[in-house]
Structures are given as C-alpha cells and as structure tokens.
N, C-alpha and C positions, 0 to 999 in steps of 0.2 A: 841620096835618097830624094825623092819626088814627093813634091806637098801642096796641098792648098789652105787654103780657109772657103769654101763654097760660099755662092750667093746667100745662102740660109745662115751662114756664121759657122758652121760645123767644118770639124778638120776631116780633112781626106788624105790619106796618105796611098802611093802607087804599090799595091800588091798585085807582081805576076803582069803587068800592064794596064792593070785597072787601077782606078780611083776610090776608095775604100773609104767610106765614114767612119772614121773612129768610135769605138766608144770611149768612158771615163777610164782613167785605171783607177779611179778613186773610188768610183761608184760601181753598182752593179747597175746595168742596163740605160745607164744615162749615156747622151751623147756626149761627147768632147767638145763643147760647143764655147763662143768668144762670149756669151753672157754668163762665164765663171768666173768668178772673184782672182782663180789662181793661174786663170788664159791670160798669157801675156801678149802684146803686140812682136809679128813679124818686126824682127832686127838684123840690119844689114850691115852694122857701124862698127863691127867690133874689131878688136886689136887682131887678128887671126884675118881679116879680111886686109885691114891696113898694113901688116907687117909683109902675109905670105904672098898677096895679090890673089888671093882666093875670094870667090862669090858664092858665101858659104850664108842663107837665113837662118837664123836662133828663132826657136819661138819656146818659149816657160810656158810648161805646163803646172798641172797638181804635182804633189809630193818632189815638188822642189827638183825636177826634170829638165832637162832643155834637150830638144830636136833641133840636129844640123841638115837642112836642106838643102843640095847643092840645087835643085830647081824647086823655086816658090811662086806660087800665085795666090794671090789675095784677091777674091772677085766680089767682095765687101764693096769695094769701091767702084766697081763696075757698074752695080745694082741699084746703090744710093748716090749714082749719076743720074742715072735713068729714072730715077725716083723723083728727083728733083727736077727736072725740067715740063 
C-alpha cells in the first residue's frame, strides 16, 4: 500500500492511483490528521524490516490499528524546512 502524511499533517492513502485524504475511522467526518492523540509517528525500525529485509512503514492509528506501507512519504518535513529558513 501507498501512504503519505501531507504538507497539512493529514494521511493520504493511494486509491486507484490517486492520493486520498483519509478520514477518522473514529470519528464521523474528521480528518485522519497527526494532531490526534492516537496518530502515531511513521516507523521504519521494526523487527519485520530487520529480520525479512523488508521496507515496510508502520504508522498507529485510533482504535488500536496500524498501517503497513511498502511506500511512505512524510512531507511534514519538507514544509517545516521550508518554513524555517
């Protein structure tokens, strides 16, 4: 699966070839967004990457979830480069 986290903090995930704003599955009509308590940070470290040689992102969402993404972009860090100079 195909993932981001957008310049805005909100997840997008690849439906059909596009890039899709999630919404919550917690909520009705909120976005999926990294300022929720239960948005965890993109992880690359985990036992499944080190054992199989797999480049597999984790990311925790609500209700106790996690999303395996074989490609991830986080563009969080692109934005507050660019913000900071």
């Amino acid at each position: 699966m195909k993932g981001k986290i957008n310049e805005k903090g909100m997840l997008c995930i690849e439906r059909t070839g596009v890039m899709i704003e999630m919404s919550c599955p917690g909520s009705d009509g909120c976005e999926c967004m990294h300022f929720c308590p239960h948005f965890g940070e993109p992880d690359t470290s985990s036992l499944m990457n080190r054992v199989e040689g797999l480049h597999i992102t984790q990311l925790q969402i609500c209700q106790n979830r996690t999303l395996l993404f074989t490609e991830f972009t986080d563009e969080r860090k692109k934005n507050l480069a660019s913000d900071s100079e």
